[in-house]
NUVEX-793616 format. One record per residue (C-alpha): x, y, z; residue number from 1. Coordinates in steps of 0.02 Angstrom, whole numbers, plus 50000, padded with zeros to 5 digits. Layout:
<lozas>
LOZA     u     v     w kolfi
LOZA     X     Y     Z   NUM
...
</lozas>
This chain:
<lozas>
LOZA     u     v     w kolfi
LOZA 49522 51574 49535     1
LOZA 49625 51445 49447     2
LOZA 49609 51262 49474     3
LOZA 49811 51255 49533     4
LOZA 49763 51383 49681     5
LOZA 49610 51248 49736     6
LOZA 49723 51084 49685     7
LOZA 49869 51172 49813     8
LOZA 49754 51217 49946     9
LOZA 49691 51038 49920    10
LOZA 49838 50961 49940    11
LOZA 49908 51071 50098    12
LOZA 49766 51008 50194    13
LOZA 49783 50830 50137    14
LOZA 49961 50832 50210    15
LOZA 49918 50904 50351    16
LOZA 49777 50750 50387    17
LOZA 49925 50641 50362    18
LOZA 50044 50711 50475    19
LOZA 49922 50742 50598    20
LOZA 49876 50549 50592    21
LOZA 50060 50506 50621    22
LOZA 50102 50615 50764    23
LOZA 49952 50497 50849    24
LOZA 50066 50371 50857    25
LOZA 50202 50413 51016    26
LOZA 50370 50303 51036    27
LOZA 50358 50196 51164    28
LOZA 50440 50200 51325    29
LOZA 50525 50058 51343    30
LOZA 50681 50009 51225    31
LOZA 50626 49825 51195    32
LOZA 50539 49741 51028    33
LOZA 50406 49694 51151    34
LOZA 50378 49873 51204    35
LOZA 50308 49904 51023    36
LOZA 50158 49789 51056    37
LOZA 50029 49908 51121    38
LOZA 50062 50022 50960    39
LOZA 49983 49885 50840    40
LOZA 49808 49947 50840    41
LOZA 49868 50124 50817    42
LOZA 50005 50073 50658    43
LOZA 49863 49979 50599    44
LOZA 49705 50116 50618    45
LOZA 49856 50251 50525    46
LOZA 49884 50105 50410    47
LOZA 49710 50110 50356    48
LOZA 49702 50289 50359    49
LOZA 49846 50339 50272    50
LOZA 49792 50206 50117    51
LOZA 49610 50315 50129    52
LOZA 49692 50473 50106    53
LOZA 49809 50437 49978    54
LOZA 49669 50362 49886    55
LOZA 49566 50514 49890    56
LOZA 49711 50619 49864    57
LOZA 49734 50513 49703    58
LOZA 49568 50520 49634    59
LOZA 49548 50725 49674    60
LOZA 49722 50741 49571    61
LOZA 49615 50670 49421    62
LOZA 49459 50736 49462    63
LOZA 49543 50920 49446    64
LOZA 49628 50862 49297    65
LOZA 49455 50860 49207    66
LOZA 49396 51058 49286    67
LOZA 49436 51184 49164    68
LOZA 49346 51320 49299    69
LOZA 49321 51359 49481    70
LOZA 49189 51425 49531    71
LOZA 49085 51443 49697    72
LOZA 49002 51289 49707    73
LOZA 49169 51209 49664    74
LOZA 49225 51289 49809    75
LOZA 49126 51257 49918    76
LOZA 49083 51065 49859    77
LOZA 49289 51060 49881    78
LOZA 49278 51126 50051    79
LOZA 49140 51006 50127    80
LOZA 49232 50860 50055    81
LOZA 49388 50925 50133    82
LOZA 49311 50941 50318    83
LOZA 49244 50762 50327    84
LOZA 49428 50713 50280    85
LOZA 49500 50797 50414    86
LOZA 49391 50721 50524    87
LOZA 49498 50554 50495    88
LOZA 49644 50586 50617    89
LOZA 49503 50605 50765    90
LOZA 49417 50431 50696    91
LOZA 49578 50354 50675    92
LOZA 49674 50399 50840    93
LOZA 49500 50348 50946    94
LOZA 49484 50180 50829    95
LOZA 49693 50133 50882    96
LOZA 49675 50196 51052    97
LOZA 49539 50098 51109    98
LOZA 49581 49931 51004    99
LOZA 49450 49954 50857   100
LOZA 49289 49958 50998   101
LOZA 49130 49948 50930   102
LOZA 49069 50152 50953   103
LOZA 49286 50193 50864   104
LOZA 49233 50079 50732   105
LOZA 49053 50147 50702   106
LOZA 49129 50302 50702   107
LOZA 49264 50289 50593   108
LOZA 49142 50219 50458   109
LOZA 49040 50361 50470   110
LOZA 49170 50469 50448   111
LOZA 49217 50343 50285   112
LOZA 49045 50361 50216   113
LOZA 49019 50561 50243   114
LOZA 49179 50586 50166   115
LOZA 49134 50471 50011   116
LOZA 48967 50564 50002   117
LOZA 49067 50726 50004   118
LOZA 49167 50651 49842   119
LOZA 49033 50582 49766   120
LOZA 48961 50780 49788   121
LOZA 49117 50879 49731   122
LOZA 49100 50753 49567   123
LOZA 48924 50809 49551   124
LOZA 48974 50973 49579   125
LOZA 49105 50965 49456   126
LOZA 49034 50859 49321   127
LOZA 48869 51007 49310   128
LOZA 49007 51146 49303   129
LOZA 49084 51059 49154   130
LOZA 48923 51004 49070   131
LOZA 48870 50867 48980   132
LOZA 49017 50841 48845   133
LOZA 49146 50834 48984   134
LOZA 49253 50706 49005   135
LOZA 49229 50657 49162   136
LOZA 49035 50635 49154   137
LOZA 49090 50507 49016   138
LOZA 49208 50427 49134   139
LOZA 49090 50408 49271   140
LOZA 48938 50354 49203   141
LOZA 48963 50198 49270   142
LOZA 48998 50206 49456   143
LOZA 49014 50035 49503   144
LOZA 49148 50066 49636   145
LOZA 49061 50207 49709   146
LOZA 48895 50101 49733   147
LOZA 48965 49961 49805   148
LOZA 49076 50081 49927   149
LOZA 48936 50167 50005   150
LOZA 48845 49986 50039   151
LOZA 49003 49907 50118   152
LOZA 49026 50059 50208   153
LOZA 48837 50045 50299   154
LOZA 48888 49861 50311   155
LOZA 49022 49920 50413   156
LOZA 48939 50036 50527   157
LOZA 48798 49941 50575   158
LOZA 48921 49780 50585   159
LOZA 49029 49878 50707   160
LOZA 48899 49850 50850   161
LOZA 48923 49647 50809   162
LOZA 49076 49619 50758   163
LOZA 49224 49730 50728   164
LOZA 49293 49584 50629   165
LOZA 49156 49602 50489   166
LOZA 49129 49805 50495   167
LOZA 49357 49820 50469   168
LOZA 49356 49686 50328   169
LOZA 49186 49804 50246   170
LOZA 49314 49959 50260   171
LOZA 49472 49854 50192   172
LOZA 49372 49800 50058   173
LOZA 49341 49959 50005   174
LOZA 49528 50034 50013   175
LOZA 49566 49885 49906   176
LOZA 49433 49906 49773   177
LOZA 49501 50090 49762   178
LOZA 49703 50054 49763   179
LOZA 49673 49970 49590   180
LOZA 49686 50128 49490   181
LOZA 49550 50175 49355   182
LOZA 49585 50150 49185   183
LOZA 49462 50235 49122   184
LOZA 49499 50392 49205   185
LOZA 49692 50383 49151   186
LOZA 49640 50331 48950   187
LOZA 49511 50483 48955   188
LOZA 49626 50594 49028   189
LOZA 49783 50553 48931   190
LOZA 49705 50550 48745   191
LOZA 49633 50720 48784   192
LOZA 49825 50800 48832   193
</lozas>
């Protein structure tokens, strides 16, 4: 198989978390301003989300860039990262539905931290396939994003049970650190083309 068949697949899937997210969030009855109220914590939970998503969808897009072959553990590496992500719609539609509760919240940053394992695997995964010359085991030798991801993310989880306040700012935190693209990736990538 070639890497476009996996990168479409990819994709198809990640669009389809995406629009399942959305068609969470139902208009409202009523045809006032005010009427849009009780949608806040379910525009903000897709919010969230949809940043999540894009960011992984991102980083894949690269992390493909560097395959030069598929094989089975690719696959399958490709395909356990892609079911924790479509686990994100369930996460995200309980976390707005039930204004960011403490079980939603635990939840959803279990779902955050499987999902980053899952990543963190399909790199692995990835990185052995190519072998020790490849690019992107250069680029990530350093994971300091990574590392710090997986510790806000238990800070999140076990925050959720104390304060949802503390465990969302642990899981914003981390969408921010990742919507700063990395350069590395892009210089690495772009000298080789």
């Amino acid at each position: 198989m070639n890497k476009g068949r996996l990168e479409a697949f990819s994709d198809g899937v990640l669009a389809i978390i995406i629009t399942i997210m959305i068609l969470e969030i139902k208009a409202p009855e009523g045809h006032e301003f005010s009427d849009l109220k009780p949608l806040i914590p379910k525009f903000l939970s897709y919010v969230l989300s949809f940043i999540y998503v894009g960011i992984y969808w991102n980083n894949h897009h690269y992390l493909l860039h560097g395959l030069s072959k598929v094989n089975g553990k690719v696959l399958w590496s490709n395909l356990h990262f892609l079911f924790w992500l479509s686990l994100i719609p369930v996460s995200t539609a309980w976390m707005g539905e039930h204004n960011f509760e403490k079980a939603a919240m635990s939840l959803y940053g279990t779902i955050l931290l499987l999902s980053a394992i899952s990543y963190v695997i399909l790199q692995y995964t990835i990185m052995c396939s190519e072998g020790n010359d490849s690019a992107l085991r250069r680029v990530l030798k350093k994971d300091f994003k990574g590392k710090i991801s997986l510790v806000l993310y238990v800070i999140g989880i076990v925050t959720a049970f104390y304060n949802q306040w503390i465990s969302g700012a642990a899981y914003f935190i981390v969408a921010m650190l990742w919507l700063i693209p990395d350069k590395r990736i892009e210089r690495v990538f772009a000298s080789e083309d």
